[in-house]
GUROVEX-47191 format. One record per residue (C-alpha): residue number from 1; residue in three letters; chain; y, z negated, x negated. Coordinates in nm, 2 decimals, padded with zeros to 4 digits, always signed. Layout:
site vogu:NUM	keza:ala	balo:A	north:Y	up:Z	east:X
...
This chain:
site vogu:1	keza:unk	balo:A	north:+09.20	up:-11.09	east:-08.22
site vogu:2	keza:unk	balo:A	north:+09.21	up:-10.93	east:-08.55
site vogu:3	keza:unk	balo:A	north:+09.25	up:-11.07	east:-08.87
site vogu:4	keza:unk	balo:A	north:+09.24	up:-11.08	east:-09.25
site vogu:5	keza:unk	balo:A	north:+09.19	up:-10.77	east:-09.47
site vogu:6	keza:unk	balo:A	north:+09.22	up:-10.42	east:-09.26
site vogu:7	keza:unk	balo:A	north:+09.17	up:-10.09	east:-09.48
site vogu:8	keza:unk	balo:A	north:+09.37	up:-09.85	east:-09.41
site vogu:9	keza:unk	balo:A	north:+09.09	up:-09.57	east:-09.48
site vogu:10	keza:unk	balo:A	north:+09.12	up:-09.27	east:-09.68
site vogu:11	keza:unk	balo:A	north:+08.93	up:-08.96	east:-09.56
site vogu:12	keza:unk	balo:A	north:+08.70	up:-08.85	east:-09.84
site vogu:13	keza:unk	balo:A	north:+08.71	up:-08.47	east:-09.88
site vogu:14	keza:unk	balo:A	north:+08.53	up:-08.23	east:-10.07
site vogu:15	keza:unk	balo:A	north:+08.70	up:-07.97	east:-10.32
site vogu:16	keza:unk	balo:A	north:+08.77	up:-07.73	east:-10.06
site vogu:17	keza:unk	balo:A	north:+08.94	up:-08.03	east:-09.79
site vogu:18	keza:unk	balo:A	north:+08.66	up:-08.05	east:-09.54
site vogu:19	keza:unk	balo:A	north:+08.56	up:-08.43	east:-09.47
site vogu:20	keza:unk	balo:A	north:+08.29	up:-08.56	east:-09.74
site vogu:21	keza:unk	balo:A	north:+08.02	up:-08.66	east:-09.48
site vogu:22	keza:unk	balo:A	north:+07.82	up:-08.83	east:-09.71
site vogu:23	keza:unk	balo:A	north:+08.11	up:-09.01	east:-09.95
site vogu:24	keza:unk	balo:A	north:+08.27	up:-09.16	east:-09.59
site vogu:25	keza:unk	balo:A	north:+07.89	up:-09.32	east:-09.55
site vogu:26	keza:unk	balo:A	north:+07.96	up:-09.49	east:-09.87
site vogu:27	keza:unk	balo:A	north:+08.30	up:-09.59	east:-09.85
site vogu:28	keza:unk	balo:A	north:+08.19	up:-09.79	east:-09.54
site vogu:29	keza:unk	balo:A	north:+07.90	up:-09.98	east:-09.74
site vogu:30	keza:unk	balo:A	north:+08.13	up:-10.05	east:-10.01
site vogu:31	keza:unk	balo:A	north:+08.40	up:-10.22	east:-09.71
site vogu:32	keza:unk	balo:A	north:+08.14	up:-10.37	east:-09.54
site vogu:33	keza:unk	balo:A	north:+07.96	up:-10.54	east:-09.84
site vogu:34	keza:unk	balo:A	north:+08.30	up:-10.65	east:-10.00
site vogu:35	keza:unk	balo:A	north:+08.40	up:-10.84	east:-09.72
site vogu:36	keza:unk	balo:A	north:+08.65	up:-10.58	east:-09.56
site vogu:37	keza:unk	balo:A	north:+08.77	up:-10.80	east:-09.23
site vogu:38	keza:unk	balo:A	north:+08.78	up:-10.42	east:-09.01
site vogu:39	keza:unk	balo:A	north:+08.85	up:-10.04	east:-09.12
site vogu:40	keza:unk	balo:A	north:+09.10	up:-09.84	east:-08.97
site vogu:41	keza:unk	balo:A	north:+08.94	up:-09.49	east:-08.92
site vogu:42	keza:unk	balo:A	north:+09.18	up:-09.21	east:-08.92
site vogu:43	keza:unk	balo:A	north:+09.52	up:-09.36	east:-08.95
site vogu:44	keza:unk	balo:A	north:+09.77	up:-09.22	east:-09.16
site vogu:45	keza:unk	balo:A	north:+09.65	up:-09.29	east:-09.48
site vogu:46	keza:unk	balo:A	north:+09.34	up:-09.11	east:-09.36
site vogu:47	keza:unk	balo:A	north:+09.55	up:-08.77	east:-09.38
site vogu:48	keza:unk	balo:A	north:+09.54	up:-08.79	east:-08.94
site vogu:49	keza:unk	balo:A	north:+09.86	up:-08.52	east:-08.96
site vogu:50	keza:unk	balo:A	north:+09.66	up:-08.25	east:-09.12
site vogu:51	keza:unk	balo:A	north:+09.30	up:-08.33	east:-08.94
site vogu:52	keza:unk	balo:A	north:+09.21	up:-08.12	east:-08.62
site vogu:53	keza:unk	balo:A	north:+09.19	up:-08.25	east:-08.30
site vogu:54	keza:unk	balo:A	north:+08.87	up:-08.23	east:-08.30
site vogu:55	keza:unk	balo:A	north:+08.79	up:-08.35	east:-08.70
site vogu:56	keza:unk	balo:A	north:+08.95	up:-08.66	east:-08.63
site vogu:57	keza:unk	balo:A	north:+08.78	up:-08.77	east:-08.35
site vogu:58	keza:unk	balo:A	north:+08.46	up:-08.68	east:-08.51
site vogu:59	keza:unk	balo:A	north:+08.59	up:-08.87	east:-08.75
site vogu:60	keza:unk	balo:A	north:+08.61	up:-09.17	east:-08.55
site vogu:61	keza:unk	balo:A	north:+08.26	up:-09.14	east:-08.41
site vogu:62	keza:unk	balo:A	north:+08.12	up:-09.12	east:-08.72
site vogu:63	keza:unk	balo:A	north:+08.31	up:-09.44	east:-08.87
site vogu:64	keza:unk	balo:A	north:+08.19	up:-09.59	east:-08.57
site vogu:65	keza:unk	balo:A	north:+07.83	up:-09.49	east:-08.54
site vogu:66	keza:unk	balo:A	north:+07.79	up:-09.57	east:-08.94
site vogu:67	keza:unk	balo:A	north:+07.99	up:-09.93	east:-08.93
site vogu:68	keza:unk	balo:A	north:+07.69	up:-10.01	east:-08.64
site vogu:69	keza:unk	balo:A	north:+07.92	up:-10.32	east:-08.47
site vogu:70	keza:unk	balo:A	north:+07.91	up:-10.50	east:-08.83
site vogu:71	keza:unk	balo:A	north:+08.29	up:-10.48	east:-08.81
site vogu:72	keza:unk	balo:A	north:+08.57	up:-10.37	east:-08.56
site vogu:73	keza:unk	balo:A	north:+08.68	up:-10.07	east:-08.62
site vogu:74	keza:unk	balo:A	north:+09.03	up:-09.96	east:-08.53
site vogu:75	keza:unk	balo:A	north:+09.10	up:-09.58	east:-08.44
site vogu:76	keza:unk	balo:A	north:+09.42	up:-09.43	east:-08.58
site vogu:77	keza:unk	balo:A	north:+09.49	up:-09.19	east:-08.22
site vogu:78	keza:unk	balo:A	north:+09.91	up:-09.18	east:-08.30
site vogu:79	keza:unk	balo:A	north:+10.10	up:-08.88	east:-08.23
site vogu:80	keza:unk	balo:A	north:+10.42	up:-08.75	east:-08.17
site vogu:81	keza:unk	balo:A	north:+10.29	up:-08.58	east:-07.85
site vogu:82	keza:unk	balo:A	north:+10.24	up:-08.80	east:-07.59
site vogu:83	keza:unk	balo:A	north:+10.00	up:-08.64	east:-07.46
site vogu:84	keza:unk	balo:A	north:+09.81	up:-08.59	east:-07.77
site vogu:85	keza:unk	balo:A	north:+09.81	up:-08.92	east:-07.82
site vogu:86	keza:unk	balo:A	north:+09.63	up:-08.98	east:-07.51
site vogu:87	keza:unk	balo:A	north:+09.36	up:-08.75	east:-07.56
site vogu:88	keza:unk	balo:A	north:+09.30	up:-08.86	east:-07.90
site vogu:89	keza:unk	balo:A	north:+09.31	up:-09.26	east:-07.77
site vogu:90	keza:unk	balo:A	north:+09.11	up:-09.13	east:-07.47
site vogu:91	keza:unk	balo:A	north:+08.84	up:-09.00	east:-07.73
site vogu:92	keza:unk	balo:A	north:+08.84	up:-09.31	east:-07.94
site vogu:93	keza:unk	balo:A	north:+08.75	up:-09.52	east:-07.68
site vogu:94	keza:unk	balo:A	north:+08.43	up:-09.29	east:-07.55
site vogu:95	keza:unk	balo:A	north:+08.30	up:-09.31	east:-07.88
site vogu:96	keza:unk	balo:A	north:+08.29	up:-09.69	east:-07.89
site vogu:97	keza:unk	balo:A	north:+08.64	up:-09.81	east:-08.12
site vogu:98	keza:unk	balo:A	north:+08.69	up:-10.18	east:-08.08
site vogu:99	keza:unk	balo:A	north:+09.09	up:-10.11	east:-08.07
site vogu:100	keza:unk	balo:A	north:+09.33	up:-09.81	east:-08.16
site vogu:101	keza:unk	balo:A	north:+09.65	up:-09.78	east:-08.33
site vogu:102	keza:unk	balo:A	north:+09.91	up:-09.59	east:-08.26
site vogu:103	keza:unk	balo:A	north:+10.17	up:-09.46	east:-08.47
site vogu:104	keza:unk	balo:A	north:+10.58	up:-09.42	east:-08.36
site vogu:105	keza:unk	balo:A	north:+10.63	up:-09.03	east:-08.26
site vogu:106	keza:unk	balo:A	north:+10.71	up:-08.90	east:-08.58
site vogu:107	keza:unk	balo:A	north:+11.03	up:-08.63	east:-08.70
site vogu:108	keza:unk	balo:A	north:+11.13	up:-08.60	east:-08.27
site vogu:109	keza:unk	balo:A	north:+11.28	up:-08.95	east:-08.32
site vogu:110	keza:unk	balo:A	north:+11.25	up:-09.17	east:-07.98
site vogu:111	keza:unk	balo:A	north:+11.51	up:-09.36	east:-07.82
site vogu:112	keza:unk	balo:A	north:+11.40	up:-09.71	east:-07.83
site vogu:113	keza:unk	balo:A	north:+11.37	up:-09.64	east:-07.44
site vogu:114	keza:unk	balo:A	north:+11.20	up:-09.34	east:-07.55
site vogu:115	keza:unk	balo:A	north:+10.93	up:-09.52	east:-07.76
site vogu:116	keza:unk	balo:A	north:+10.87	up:-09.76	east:-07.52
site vogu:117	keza:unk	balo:A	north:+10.77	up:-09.53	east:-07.20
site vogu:118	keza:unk	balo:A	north:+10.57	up:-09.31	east:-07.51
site vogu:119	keza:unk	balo:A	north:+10.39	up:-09.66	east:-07.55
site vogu:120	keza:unk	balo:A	north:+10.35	up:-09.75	east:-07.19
site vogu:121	keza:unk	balo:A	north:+10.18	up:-09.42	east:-07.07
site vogu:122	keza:unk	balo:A	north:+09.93	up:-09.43	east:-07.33
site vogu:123	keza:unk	balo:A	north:+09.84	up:-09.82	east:-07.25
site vogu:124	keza:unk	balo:A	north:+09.81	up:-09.71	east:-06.88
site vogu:125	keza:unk	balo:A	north:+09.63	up:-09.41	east:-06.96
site vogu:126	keza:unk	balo:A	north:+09.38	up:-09.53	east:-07.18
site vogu:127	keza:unk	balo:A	north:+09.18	up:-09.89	east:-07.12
site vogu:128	keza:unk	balo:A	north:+09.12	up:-09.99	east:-07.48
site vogu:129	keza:unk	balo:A	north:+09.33	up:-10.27	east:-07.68
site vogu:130	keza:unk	balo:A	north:+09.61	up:-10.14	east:-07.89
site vogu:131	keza:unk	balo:A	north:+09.79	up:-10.20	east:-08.16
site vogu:132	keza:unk	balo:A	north:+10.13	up:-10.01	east:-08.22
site vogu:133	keza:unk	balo:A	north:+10.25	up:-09.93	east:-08.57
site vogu:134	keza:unk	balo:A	north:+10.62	up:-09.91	east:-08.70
site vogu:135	keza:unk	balo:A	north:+10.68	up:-09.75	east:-09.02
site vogu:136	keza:unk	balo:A	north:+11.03	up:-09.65	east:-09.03
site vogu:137	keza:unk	balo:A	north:+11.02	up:-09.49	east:-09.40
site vogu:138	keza:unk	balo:A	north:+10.74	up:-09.24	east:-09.28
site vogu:139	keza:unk	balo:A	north:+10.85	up:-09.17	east:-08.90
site vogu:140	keza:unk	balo:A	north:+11.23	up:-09.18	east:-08.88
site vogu:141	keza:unk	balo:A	north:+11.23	up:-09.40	east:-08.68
site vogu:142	keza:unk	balo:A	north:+11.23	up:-09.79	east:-08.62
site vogu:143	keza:unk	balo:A	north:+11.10	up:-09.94	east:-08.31
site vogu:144	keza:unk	balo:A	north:+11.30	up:-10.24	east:-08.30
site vogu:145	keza:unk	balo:A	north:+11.18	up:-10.60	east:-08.22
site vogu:146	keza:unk	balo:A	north:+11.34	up:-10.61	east:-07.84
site vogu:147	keza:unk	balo:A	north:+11.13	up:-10.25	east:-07.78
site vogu:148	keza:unk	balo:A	north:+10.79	up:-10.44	east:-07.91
site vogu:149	keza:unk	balo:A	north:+10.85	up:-10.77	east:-07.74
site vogu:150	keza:unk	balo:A	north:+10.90	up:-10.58	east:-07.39
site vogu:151	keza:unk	balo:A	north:+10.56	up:-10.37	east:-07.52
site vogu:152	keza:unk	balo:A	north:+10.39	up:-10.70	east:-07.60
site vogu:153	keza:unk	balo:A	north:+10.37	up:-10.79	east:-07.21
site vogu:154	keza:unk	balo:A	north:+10.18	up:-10.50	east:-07.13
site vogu:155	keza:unk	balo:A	north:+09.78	up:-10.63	east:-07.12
site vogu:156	keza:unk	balo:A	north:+09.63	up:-10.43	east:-07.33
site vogu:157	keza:unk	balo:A	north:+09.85	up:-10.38	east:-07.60
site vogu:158	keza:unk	balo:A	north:+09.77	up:-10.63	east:-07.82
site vogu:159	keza:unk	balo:A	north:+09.97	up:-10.63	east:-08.12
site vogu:160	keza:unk	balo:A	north:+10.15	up:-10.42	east:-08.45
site vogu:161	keza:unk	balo:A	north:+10.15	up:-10.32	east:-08.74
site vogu:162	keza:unk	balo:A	north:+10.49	up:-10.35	east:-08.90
site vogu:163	keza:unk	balo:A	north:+10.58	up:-10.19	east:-09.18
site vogu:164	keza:unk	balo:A	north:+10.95	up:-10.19	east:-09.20
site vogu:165	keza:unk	balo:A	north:+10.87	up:-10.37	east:-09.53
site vogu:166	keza:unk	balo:A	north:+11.05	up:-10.70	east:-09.48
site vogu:167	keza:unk	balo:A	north:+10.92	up:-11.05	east:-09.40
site vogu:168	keza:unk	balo:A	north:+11.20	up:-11.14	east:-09.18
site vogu:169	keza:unk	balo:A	north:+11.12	up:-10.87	east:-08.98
site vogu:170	keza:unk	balo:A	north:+10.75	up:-10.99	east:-08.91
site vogu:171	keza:unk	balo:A	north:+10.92	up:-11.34	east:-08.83
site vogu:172	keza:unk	balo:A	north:+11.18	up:-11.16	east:-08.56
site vogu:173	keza:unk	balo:A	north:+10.83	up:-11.02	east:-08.43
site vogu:174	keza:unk	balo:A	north:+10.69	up:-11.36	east:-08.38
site vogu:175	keza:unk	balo:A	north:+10.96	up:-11.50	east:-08.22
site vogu:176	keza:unk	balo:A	north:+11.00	up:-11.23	east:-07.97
site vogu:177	keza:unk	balo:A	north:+10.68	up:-11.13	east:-07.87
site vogu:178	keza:unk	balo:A	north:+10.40	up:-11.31	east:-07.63
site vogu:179	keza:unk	balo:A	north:+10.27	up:-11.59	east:-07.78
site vogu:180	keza:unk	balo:A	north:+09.88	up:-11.36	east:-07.81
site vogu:181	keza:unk	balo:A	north:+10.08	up:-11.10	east:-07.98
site vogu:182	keza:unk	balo:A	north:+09.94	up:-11.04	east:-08.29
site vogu:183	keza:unk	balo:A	north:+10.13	up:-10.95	east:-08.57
site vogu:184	keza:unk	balo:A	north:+10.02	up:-10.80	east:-08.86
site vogu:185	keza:unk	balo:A	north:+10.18	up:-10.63	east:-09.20
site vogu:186	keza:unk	balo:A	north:+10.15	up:-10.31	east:-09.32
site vogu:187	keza:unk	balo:A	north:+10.30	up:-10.31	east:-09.63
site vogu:188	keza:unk	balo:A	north:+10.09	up:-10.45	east:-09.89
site vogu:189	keza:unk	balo:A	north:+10.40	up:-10.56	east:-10.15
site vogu:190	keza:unk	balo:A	north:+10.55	up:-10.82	east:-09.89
site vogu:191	keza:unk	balo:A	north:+10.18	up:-10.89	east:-09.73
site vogu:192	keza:unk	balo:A	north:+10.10	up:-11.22	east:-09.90
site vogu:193	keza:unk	balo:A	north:+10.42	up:-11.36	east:-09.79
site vogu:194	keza:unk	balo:A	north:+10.44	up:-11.24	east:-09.42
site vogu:195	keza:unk	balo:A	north:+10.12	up:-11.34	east:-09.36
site vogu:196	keza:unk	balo:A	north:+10.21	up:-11.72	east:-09.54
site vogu:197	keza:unk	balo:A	north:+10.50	up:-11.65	east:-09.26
site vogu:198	keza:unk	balo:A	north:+10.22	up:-11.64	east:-08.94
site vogu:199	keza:unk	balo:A	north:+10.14	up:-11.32	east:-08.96
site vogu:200	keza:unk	balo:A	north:+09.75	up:-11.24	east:-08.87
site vogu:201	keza:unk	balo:A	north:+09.66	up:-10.97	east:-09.15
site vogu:202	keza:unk	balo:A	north:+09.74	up:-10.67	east:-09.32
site vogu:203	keza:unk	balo:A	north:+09.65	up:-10.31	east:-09.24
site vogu:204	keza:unk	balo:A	north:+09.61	up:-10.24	east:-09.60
site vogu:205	keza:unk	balo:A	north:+09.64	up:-09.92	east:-09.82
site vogu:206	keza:unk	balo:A	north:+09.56	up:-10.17	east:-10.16
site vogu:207	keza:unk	balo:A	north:+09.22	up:-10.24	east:-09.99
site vogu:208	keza:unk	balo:A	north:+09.07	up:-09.93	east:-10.02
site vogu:209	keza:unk	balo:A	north:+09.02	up:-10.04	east:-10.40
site vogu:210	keza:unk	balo:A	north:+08.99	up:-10.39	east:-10.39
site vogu:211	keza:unk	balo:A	north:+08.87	up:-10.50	east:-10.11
site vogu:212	keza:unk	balo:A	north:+08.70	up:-10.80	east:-10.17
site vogu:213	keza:unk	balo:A	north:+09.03	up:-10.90	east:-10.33
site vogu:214	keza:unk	balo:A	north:+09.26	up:-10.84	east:-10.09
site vogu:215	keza:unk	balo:A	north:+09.00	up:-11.01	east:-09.78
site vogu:216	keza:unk	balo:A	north:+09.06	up:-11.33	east:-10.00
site vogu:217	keza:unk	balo:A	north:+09.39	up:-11.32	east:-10.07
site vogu:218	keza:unk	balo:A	north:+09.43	up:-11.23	east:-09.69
site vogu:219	keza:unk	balo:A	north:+09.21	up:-11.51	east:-09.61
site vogu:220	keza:unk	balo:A	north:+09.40	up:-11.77	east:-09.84
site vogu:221	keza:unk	balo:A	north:+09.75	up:-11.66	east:-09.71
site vogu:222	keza:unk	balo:A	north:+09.62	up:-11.72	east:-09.34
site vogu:223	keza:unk	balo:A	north:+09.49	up:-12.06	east:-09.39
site vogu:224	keza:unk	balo:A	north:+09.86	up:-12.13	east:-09.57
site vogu:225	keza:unk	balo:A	north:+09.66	up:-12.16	east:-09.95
site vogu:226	keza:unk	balo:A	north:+09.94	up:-12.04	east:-10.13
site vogu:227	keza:unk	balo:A	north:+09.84	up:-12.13	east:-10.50
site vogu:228	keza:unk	balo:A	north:+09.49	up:-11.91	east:-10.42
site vogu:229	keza:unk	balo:A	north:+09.69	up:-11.62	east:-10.26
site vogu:230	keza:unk	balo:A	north:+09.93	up:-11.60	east:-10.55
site vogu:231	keza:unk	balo:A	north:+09.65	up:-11.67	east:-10.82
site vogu:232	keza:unk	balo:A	north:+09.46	up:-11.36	east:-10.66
site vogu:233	keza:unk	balo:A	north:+09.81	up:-11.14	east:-10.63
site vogu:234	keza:unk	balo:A	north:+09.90	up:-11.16	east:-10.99
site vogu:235	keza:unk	balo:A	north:+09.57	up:-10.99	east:-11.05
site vogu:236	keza:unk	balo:A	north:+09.63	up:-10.72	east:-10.82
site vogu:237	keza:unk	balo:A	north:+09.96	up:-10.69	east:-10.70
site vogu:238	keza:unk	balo:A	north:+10.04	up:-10.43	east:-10.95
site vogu:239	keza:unk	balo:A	north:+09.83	up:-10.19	east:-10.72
site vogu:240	keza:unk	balo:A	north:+10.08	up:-10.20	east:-10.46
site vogu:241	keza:unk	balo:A	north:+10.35	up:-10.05	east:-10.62
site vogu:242	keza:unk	balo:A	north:+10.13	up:-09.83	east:-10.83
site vogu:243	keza:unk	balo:A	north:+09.97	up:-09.64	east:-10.52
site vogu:244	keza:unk	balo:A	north:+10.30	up:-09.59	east:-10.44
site vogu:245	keza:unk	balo:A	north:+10.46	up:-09.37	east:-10.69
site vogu:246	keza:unk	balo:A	north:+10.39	up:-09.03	east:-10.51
site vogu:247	keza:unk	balo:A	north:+10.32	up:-08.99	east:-10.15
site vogu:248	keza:unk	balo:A	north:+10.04	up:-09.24	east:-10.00
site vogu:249	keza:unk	balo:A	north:+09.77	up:-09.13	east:-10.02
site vogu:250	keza:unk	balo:A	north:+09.81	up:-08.94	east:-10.27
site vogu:251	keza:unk	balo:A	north:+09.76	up:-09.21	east:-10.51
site vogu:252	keza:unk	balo:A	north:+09.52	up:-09.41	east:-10.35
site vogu:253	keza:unk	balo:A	north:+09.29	up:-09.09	east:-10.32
site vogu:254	keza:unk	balo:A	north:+09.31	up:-09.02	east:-10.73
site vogu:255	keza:unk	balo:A	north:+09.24	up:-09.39	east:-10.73
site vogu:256	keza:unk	balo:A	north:+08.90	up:-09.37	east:-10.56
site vogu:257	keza:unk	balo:A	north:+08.85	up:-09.05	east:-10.74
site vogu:258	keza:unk	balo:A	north:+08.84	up:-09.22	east:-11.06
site vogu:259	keza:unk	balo:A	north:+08.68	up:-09.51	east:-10.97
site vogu:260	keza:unk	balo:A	north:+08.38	up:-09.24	east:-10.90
site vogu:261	keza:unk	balo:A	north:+08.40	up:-09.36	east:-10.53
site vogu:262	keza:unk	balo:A	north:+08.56	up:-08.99	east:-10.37
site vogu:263	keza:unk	balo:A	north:+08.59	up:-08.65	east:-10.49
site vogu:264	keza:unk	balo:A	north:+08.92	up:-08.54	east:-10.57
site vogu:265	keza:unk	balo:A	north:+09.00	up:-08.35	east:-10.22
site vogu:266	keza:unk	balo:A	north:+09.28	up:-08.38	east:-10.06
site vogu:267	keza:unk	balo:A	north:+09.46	up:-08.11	east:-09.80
site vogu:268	keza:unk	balo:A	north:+09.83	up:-07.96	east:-09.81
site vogu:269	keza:unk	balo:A	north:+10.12	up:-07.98	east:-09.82
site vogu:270	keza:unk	balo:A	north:+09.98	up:-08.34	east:-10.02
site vogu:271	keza:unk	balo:A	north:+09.85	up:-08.24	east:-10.38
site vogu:272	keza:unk	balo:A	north:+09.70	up:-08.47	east:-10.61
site vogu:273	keza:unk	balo:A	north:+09.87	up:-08.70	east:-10.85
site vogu:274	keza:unk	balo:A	north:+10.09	up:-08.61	east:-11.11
site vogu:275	keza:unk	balo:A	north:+09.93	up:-08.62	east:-11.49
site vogu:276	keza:unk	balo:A	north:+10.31	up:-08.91	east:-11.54
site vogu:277	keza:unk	balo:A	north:+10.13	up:-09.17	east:-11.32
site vogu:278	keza:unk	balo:A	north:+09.75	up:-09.18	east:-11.40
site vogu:279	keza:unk	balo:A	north:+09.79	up:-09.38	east:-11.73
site vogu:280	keza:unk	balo:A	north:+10.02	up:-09.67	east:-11.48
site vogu:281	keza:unk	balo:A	north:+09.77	up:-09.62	east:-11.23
site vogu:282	keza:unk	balo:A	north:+09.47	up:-09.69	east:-11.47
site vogu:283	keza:unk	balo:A	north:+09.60	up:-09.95	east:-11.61
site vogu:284	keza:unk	balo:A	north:+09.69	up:-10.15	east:-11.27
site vogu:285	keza:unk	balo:A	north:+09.30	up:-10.06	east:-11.19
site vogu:286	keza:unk	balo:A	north:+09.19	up:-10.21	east:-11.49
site vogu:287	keza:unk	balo:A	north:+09.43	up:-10.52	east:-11.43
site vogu:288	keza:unk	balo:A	north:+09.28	up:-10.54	east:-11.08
site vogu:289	keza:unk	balo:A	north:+08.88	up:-10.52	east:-11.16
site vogu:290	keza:unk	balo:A	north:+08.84	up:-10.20	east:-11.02
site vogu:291	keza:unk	balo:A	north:+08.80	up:-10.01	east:-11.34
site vogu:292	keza:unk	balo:A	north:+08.64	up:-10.10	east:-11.65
């Protein structure tokens, strides 16, 4: 099972948008040292709609091979090709990922019937746990809770990541799905309070940053410490609606960037942050601990 504080990964990139080899290395030191519970390698935050084929599962291998087993790491193989998705999940698991997640099929927008047989031919085609991953604001669509609870039956998918963005909807999850389903958020603004609800973690975009801070707070929340969660959210919590002002991660990525973590690359159609939000954005750093 998986638990506590999962970043959600940027991809470091050099000036001209090819993956920053050497900045990913150090990313993963400064995850593993802080505390960071698992990284998700190549998920949507790590910009997996405008990475090759063949980048992001190269990727992958190298998140794998430079974590060294110290934590799980979790391969984002989505797609909105079935098929893709297979080949990419199918990759993940010969270079050694403890789990993958897998995104709804994006802009062709499923039937619910539609996402579930997407889901069931991937499980069936790939032996490796999986977790799916609902974000209705990005995809256009929204698996519902009756689509994941007959998804939660099948053995080796093993939980979600929901980010519809409500906490009623991670308690609709609970209720319907096996009892060894796990649940986590992915929306960092309503994570404290779904995981004080049972859920198991959060596949977080705020963790990049802080990510010693958000494995406490995740850690408190779990174990039902309320007054610790909160104590460590009003330090922080700014962050998650100020990496949210443009496209994620956009934000995030200027974060890093000026925390002297990444360079400032980033690939299009995303550009980097508008000049309006850097002052917010600094100051929510500062706030946080991140910046001095």
């Amino acid at each position: 099972m998986f638990q506590g504080s999962m970043v959600a990964l940027v991809t470091p990139m050099l000036d001209d948008g090819t993956v920053d080899d050497a900045a990913l290395a150090e990313l993963i030191e400064f995850h593993v040292e802080a505390g960071t519970d698992a990284i998700v390698a190549v998920g949507t935050t790590g910009e997996s709609a405008t990475l090759t084929v063949p980048e992001h599962a190269r990727v992958i291998k190298q998140t794998i091979e430079l974590v060294n087993k110290r934590i799980p790491v979790i391969a984002g193989t989505g797609a909105n090709s079935t098929f893709e998705a297979i080949e990419l999940t199918s990759r993940a698991r010969e270079a050694g990922a403890d789990a993958c997640l897998l995104v709804t099929p994006y802009y062709n927008k499923p039937t619910q019937e539609g996402l579930f047989q997407h889901f069931k031919a991937i499980a069936e085609a790939v032996d490796i746990p999986q977790i799916l991953y609902n974000v209705p604001g990005r995809t256009a669509v929204d698996m519902q809770p009756a689509t994941t609870a007959r998804l939660s039956a099948l053995s080796n998918i093993i939980g979600i990541k929901e980010a519809h963005g409500t906490v009623e909807r991670i308690r609709q999850l609970i209720d319907a799905c096996v009892d060894d389903f796990m649940v986590v958020t992915g929306d960092d603004a309503t994570a404290m309070e779904s995981m004080l609800a049972g859920a198991h973690g959060d596949i977080s975009v705020t963790a990049n940053v802080v990510p010693r801070e958000m494995h406490l707070m995740c850690k408190a929340a779990i174990a039902g410490d309320r007054a610790t969660a909160e104590s460590i959210e009003a330090r922080i919590g700014d962050l998650h609606r100020d990496l949210f002002h443009e496209s994620n991660p956009i934000p995030v990525k200027w974060a890093l960037h000026a925390m002297g973590r990444i360079g400032s690359g980033i690939r299009l159609p995303l550009t980097p942050l508008a000049s309006e939000y850097h002052e917010v954005l600094t100051l929510a750093l500062k706030k946080a601990g991140a910046l001095s």
